[in-house]
C-alpha positions as CSV (number, residue, x, y, z in Angstrom):
1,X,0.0,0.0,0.0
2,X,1.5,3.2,-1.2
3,X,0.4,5.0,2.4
4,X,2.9,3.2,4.4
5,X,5.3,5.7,3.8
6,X,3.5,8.6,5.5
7,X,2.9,6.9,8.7
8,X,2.0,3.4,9.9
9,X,-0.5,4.0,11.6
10,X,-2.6,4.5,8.6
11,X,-1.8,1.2,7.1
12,X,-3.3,-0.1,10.2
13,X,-6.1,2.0,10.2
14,X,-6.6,1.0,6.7
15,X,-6.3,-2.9,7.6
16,X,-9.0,-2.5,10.4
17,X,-11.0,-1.2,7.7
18,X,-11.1,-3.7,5.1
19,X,-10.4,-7.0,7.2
20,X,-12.0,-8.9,10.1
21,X,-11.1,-6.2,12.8
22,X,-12.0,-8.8,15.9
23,X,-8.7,-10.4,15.3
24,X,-6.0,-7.9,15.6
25,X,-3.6,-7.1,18.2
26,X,-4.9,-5.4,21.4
27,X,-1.4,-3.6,21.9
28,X,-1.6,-2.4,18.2
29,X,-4.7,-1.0,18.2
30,X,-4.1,0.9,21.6
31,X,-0.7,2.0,20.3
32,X,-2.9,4.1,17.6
33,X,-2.9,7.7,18.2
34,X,-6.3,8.8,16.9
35,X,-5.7,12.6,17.1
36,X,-2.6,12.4,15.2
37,X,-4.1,9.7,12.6
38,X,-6.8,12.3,11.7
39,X,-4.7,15.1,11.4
40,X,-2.8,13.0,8.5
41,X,-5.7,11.8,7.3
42,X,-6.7,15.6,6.7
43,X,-3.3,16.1,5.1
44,X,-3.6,12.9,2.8
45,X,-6.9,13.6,1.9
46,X,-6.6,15.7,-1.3
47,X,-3.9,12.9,-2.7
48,X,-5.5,9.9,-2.5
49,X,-8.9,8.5,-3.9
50,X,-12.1,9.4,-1.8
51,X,-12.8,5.5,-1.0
52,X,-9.3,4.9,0.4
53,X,-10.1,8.1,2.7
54,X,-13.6,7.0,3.7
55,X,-12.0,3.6,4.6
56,X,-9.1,5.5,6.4
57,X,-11.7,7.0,8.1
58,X,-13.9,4.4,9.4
59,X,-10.6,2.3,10.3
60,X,-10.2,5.3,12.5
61,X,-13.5,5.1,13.8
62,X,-12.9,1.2,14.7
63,X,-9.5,1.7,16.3
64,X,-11.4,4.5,18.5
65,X,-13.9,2.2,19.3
66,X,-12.0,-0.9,20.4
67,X,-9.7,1.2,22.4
68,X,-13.0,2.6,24.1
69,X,-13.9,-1.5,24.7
70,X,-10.8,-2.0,26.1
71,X,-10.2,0.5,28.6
72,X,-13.6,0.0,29.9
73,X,-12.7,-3.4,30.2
74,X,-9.2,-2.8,31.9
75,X,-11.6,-0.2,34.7
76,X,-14.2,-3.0,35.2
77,X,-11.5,-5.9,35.8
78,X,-9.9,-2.9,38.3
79,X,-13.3,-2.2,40.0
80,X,-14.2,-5.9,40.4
81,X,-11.3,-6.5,42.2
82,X,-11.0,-3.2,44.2
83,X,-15.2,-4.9,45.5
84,X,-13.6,-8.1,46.7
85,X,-11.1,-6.3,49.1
């Protein structure tokens, strides 16, 4: 993919996107900075074709998302055990 060279983060962005998103890496996905991958997107947009945007932008959206799922998980886990003591 001829984005990798901008920043990686889009690739995976773009791999969220367009394959089964349930499999990939929890560390990855919380390693994505989301304010910083919009900001390229914004710069990128004009260059490449509107699809490849749209699907930057929902890969966005997903990585946003699962982040979300997982630190509510990670504060659940925390409060269950904080109950027990």
């Amino acid at each position: 993919m001829e984005l990798e060279y901008q920043d990686p983060t889009l690739s995976t962005v773009w791999l969220l996107a367009t394959l089964d998103s349930s499999k990939k890496n929890k560390k990855l996905i919380n390693g994505i900075n989301i304010s910083k991958t919009c900001e390229n997107i914004i710069l990128i947009s004009d260059k490449i074709p509107l699809r490849r945007t749209s699907n930057l932008m929902y890969g966005t959206v997903l990585a946003f998302k699962k982040q979300c799922i997982n630190d509510w998980n990670e504060v659940s886990s925390c409060r269950m055990l904080i109950q027990r003591l």
